[in-house]
Biopython code that builds the backbone (N, CA, C, O; Angstrom):
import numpy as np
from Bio.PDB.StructureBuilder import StructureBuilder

atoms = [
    (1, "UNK", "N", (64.067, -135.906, 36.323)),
    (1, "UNK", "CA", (63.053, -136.319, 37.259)),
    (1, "UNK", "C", (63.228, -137.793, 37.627)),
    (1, "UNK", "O", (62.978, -138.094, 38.794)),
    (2, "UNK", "N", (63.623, -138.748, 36.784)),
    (2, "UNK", "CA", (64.063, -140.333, 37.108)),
    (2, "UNK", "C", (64.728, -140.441, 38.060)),
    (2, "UNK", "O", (64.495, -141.213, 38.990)),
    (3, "UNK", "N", (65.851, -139.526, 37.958)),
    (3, "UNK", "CA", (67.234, -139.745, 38.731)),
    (3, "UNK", "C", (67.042, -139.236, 40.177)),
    (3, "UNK", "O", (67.594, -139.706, 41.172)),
    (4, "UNK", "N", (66.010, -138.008, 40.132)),
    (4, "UNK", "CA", (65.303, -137.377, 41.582)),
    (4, "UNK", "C", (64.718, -138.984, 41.938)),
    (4, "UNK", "O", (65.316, -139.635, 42.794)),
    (5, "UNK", "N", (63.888, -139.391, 41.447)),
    (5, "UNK", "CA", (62.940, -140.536, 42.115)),
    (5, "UNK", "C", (63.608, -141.843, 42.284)),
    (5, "UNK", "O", (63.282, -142.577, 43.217)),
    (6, "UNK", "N", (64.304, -142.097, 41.639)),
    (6, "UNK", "CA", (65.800, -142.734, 42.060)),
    (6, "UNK", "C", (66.237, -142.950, 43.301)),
    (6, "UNK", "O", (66.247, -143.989, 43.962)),
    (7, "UNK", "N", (66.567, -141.966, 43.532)),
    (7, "UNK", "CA", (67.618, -141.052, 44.994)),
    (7, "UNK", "C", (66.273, -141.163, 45.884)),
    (7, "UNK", "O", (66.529, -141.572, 47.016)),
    (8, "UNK", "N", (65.380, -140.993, 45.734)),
    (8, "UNK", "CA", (64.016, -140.785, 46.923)),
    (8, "UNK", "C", (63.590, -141.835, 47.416)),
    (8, "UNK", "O", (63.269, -141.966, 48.597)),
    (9, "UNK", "N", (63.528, -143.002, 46.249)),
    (9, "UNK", "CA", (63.341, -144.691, 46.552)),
    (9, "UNK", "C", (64.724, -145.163, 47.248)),
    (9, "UNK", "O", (64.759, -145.869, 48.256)),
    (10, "UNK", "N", (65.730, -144.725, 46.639)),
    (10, "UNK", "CA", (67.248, -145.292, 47.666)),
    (10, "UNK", "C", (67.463, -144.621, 49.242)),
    (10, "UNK", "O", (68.091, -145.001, 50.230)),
    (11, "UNK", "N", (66.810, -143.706, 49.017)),
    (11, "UNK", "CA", (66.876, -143.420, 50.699)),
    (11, "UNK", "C", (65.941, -144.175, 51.771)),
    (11, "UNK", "O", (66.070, -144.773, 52.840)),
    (12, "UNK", "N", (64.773, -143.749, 50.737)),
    (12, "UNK", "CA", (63.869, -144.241, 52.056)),
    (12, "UNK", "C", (63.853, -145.890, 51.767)),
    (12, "UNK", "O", (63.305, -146.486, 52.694)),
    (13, "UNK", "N", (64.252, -146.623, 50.869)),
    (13, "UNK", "CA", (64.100, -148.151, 51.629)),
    (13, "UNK", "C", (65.479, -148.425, 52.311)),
    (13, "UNK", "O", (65.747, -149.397, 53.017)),
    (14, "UNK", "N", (66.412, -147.260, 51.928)),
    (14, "UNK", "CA", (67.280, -147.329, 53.174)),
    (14, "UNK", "C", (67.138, -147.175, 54.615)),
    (14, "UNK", "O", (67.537, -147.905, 55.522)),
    (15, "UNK", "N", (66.439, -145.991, 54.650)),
    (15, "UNK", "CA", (66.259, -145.467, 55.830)),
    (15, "UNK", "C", (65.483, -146.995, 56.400)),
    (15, "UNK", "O", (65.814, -147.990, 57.044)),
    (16, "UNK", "N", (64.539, -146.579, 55.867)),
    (16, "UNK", "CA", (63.007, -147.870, 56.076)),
    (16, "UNK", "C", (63.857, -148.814, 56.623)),
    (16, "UNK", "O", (64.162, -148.519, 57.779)),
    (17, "UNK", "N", (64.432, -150.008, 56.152)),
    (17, "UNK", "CA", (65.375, -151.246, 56.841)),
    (17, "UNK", "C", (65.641, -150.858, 57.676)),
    (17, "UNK", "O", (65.145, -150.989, 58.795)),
    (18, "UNK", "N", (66.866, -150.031, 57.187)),
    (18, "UNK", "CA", (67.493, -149.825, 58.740)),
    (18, "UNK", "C", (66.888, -149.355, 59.917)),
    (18, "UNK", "O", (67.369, -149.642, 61.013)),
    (19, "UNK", "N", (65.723, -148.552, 59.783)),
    (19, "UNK", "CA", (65.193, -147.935, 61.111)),
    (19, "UNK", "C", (63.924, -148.787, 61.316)),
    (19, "UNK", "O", (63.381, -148.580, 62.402)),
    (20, "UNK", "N", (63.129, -149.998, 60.261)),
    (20, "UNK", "CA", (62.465, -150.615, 61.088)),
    (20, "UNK", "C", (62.976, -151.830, 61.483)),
    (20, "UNK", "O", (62.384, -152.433, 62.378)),
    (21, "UNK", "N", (64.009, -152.327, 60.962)),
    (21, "UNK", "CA", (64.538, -153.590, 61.741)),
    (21, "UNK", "C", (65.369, -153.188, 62.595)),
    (21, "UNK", "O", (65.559, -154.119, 63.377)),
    (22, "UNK", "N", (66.009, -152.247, 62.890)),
    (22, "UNK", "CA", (66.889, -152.342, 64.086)),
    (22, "UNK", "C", (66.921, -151.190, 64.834)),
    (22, "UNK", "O", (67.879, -150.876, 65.541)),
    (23, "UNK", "N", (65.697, -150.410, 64.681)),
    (23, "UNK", "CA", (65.447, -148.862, 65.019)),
    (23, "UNK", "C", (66.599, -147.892, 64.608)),
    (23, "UNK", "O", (66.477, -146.712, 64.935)),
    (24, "UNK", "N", (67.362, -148.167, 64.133)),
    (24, "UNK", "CA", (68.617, -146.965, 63.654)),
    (24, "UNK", "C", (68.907, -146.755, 62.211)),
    (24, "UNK", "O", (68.197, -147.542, 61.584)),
    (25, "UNK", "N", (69.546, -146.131, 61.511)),
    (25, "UNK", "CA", (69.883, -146.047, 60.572)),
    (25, "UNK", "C", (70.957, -147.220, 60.059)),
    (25, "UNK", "O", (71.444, -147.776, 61.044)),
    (26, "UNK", "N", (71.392, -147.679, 58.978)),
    (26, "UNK", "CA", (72.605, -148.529, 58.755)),
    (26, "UNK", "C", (73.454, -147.848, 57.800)),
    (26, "UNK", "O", (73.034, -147.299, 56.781)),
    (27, "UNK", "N", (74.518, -147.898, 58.123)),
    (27, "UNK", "CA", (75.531, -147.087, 57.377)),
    (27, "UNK", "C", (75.679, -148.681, 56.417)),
    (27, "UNK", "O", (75.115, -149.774, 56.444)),
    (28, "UNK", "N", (76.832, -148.002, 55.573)),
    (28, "UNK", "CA", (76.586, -148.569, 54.231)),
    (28, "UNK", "C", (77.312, -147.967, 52.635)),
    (28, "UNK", "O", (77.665, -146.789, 52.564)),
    (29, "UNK", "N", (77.428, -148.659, 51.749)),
    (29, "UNK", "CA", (77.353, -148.404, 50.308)),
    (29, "UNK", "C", (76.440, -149.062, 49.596)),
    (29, "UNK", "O", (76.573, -150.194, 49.132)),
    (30, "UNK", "N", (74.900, -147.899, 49.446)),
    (30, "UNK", "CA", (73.703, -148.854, 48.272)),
    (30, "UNK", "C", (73.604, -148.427, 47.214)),
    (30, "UNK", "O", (72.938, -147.419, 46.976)),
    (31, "UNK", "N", (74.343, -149.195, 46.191)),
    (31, "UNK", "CA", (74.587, -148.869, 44.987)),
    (31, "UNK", "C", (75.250, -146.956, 44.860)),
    (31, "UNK", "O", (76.429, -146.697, 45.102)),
    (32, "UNK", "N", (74.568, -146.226, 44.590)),
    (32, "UNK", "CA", (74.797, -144.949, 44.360)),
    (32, "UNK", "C", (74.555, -144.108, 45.895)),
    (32, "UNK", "O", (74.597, -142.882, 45.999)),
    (33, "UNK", "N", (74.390, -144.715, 46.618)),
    (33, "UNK", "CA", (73.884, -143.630, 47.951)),
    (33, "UNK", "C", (75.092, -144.481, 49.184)),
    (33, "UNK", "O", (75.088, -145.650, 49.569)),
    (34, "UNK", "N", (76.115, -143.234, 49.576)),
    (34, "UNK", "CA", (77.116, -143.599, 50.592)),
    (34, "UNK", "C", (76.310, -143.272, 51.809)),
    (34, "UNK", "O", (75.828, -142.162, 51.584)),
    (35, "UNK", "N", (75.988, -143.621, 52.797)),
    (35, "UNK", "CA", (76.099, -143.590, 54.308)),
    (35, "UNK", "C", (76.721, -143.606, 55.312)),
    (35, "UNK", "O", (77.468, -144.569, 55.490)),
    (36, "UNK", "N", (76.657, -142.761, 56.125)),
    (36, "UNK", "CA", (77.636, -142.632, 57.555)),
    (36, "UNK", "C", (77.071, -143.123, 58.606)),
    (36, "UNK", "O", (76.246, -143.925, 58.169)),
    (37, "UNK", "N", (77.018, -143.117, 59.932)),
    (37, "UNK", "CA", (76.068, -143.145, 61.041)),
    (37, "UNK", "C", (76.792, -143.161, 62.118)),
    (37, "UNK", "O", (77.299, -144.264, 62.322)),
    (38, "UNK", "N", (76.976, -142.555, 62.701)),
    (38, "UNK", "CA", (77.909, -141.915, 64.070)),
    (38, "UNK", "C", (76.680, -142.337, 64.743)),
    (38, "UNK", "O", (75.492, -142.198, 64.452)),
    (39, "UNK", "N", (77.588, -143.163, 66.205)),
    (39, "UNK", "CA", (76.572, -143.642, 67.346)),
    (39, "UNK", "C", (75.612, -142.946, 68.057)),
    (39, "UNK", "O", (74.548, -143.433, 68.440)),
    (40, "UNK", "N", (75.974, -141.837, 68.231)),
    (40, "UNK", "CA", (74.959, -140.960, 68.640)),
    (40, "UNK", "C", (73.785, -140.527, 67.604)),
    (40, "UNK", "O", (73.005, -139.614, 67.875)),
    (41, "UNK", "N", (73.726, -141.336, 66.274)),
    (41, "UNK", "CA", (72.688, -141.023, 65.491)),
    (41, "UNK", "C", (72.869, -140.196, 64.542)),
    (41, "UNK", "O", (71.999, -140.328, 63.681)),
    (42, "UNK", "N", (73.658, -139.354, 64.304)),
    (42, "UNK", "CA", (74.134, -138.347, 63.387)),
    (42, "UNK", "C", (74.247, -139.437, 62.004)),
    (42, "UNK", "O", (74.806, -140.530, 62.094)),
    (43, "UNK", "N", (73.559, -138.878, 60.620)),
    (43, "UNK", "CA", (73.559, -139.332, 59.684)),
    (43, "UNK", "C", (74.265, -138.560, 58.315)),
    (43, "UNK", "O", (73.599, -137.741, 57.683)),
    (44, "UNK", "N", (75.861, -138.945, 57.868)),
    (44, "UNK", "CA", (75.800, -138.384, 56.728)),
    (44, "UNK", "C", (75.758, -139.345, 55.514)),
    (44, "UNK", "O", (75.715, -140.568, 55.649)),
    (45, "UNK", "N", (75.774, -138.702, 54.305)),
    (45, "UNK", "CA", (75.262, -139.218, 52.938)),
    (45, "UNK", "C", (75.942, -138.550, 52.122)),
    (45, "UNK", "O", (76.434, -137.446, 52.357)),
    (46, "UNK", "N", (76.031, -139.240, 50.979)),
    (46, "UNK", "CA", (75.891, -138.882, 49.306)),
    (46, "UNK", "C", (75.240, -139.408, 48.571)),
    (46, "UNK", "O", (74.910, -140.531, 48.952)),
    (47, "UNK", "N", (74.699, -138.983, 47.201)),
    (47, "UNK", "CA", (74.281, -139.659, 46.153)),
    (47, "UNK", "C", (75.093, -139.164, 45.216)),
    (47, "UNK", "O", (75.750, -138.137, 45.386)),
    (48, "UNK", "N", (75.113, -140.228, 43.604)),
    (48, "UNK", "CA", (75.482, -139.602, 43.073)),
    (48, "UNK", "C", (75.111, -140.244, 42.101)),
    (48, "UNK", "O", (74.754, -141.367, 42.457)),
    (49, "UNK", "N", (74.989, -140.035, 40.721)),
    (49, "UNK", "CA", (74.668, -140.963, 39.864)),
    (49, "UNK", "C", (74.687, -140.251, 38.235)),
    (49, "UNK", "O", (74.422, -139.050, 38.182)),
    (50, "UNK", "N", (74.924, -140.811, 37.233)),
    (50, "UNK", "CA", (76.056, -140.275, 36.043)),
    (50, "UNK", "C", (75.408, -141.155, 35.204)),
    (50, "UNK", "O", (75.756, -142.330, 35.317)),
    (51, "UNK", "N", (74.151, -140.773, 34.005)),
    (51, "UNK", "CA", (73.104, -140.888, 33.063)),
    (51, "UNK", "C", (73.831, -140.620, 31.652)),
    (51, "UNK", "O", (74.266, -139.484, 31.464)),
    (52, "UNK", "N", (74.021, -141.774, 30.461)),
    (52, "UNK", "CA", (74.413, -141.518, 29.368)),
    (52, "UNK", "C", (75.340, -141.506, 28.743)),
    (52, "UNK", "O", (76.312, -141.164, 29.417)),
    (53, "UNK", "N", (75.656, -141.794, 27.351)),
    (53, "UNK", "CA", (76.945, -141.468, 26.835)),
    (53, "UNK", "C", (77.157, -140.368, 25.966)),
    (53, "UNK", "O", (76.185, -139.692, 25.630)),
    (54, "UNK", "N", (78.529, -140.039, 25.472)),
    (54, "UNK", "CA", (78.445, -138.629, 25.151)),
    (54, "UNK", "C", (78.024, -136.929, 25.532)),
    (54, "UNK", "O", (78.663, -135.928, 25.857)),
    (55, "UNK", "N", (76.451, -137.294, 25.263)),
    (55, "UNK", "CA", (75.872, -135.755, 26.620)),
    (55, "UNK", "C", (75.405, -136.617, 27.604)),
    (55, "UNK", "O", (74.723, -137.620, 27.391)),
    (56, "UNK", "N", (75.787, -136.208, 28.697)),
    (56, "UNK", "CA", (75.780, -137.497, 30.157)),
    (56, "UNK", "C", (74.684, -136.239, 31.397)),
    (56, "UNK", "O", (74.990, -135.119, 31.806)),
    (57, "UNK", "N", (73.840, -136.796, 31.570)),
    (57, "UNK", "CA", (72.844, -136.153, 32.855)),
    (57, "UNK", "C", (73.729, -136.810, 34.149)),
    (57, "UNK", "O", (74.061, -137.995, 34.132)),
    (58, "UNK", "N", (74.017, -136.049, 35.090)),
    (58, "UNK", "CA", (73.989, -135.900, 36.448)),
    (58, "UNK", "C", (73.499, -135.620, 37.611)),
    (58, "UNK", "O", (73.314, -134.415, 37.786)),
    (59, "UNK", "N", (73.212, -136.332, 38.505)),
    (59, "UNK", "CA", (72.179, -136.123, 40.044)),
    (59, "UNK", "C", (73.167, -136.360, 40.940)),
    (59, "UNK", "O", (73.591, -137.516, 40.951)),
    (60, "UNK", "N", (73.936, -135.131, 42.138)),
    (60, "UNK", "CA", (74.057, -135.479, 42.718)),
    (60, "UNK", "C", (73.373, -134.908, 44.492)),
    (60, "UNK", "O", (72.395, -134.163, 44.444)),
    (61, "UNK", "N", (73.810, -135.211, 45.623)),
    (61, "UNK", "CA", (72.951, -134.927, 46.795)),
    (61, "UNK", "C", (73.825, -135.395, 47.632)),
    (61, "UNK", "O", (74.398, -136.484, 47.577)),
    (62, "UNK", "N", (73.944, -134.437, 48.534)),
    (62, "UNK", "CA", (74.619, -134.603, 50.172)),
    (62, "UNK", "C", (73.456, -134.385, 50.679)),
    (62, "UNK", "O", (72.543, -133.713, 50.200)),
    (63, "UNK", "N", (73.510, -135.245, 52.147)),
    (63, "UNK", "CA", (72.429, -134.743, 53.067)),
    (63, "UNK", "C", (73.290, -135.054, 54.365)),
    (63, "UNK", "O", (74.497, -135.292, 54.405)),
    (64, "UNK", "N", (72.331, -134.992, 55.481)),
    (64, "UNK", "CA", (72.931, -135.074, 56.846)),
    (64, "UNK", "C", (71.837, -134.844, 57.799)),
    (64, "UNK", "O", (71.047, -134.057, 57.278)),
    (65, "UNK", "N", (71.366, -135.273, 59.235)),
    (65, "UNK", "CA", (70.726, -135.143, 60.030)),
    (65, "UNK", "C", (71.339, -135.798, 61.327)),
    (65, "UNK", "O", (72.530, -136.021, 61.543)),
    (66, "UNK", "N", (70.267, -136.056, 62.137)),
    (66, "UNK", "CA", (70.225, -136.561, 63.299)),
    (66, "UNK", "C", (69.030, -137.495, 63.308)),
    (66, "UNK", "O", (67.940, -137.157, 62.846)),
    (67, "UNK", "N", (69.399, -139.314, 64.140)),
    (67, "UNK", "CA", (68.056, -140.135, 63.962)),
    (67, "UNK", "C", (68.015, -140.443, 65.394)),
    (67, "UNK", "O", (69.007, -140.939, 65.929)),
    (68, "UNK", "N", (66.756, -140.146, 66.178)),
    (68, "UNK", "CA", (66.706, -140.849, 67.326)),
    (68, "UNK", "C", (67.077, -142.462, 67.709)),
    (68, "UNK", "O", (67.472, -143.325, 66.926)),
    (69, "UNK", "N", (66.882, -142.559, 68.830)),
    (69, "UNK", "CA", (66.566, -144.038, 68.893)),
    (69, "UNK", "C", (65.786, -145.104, 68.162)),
    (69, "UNK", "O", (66.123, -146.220, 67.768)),
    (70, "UNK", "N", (64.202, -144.181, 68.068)),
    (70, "UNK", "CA", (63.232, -144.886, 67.867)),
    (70, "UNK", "C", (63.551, -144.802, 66.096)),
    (70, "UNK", "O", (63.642, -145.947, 65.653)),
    (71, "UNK", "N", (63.739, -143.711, 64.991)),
    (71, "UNK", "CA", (64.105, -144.170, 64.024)),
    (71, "UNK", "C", (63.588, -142.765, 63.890)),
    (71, "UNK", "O", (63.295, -142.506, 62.724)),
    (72, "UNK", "N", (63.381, -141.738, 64.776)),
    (72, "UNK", "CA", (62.648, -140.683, 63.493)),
    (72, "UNK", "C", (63.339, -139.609, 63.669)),
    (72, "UNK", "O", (63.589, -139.451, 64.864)),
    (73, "UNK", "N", (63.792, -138.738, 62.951)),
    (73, "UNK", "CA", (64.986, -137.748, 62.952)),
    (73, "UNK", "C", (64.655, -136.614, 62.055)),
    (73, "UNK", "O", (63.495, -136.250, 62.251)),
    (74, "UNK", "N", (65.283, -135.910, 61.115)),
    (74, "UNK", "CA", (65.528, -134.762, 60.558)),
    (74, "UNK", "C", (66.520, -134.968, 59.388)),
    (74, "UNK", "O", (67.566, -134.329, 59.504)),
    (75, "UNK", "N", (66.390, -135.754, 58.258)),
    (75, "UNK", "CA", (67.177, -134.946, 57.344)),
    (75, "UNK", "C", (67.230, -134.629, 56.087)),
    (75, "UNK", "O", (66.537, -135.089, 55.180)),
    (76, "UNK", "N", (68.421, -133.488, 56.001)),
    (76, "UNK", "CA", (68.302, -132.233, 54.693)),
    (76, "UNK", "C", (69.089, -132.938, 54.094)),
    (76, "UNK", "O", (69.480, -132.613, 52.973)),
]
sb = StructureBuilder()
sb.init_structure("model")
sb.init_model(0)
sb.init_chain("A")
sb.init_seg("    ")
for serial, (resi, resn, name, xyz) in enumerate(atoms, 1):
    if name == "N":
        sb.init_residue(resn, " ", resi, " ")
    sb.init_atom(name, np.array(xyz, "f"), 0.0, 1.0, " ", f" {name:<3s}", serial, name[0])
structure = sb.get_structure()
């Protein structure tokens, strides 16, 4: 559940920056979360992130959408 809320705070103050300072998304490497952003707004991603030594917990997450202009879009 950390590593979910993790990944949920790294997106959205990603998203957040990038789409309220410059209305778009910003591609990028933040810490554990890769970003894409094709000009037409198309957004892809990864997360990934690797908890522990010995028995080791793993979170990882692809996503992808589409972001308008204004900053508000769709993604899975």
């Amino acid at each position: 559940m950390r590593l979910y809320r993790r990944f949920v705070v790294a997106i959205a103050g990603t998203l957040a920056f990038g789409c309220g300072a410059m209305a778009s998304p910003v591609a990028g490497r933040f810490e554990q979360l890769d970003l894409a952003v094709a000009p037409g707004g198309h957004v892809l991603g990864s997360y990934r992130e690797v908890q522990g030594e010995g028995v080791t917990r793993t979170c990882a997450f692809a996503l992808s959408g589409v972001v308008d202009a204004s900053g508000r879009g769709k993604i899975t």
